[in-house]
Phi, psi and omega in degrees: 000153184252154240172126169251123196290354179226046157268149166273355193241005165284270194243095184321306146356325161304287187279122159301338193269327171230165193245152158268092192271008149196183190200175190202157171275025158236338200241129136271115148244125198276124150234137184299131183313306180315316181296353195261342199283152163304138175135277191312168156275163169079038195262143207053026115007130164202212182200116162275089180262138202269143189302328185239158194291110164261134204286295158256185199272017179289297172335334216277170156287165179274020138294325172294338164260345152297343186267005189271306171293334191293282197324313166335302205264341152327276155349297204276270176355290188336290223260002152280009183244274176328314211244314207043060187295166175249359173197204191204145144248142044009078196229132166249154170252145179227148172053186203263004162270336169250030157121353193297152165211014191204112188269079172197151205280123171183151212285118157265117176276113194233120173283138175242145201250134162330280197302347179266150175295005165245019196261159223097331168303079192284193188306310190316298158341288174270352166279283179357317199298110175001323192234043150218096165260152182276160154146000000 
């Protein structure tokens, strides 16, 4: 498998702050120990990542993305049993201009809460927002 030797998403096990909670033979899904508390914004919060590095979801194979989609709907099951959300964002960031900060391709799963001060609030929301304009 191809591996960058200081990802954190190569090898989970770099950050002590998250755990894997579940798998696949291509996916991982990783959540940061804080995301597990009841509670929190982002509570249940994760990332779904293909096992070998790809920089983004442009890359990935179409086994990855099928083991991706499989691991999803795993995921959502979980965290509608654990977390009980009233809704979801689902997103990728690619490069570093659209947000990337961990150059490995990977899905963020954000269970959205009634009760949080953004909630209604999509993806969308802050590219739109009056103070991102182009020129």
């Amino acid at each position: 498998m191809e591996h960058i030797s200081d990802c954190v998403f190569c090898y989970p096990e770099l950050d002590q702050r998250q755990s894997v909670m579940m798998e696949n033979k291509h996916c991982y899904f990783l959540q940061l120990d804080y995301f597990q508390e009841k509670g929190v914004v982002l509570e249940g919060a994760g990332v779904i990542v293909p096992k070998r590095h790809r920089e983004t979801v442009f890359d990935l194979t179409k086994e990855e993305w099928g083991s991706t989609y499989s691991l999803l709907q795993d995921v959502k099951n979980y965290l509608d049993r654990d977390h009980n959300p009233d809704g979801y964002n689902v997103g990728w960031n690619c490069g570093e201009v659209g947000g990337q900060s961990i150059f490995h391709a990977h899905m963020h799963v954000l269970p959205r809460y009634k009760d949080e001060g953004m909630a209604g609030k999509g993806i969308r929301y802050f590219i739109k927002g009056a103070g991102n304009e182009r020129g």
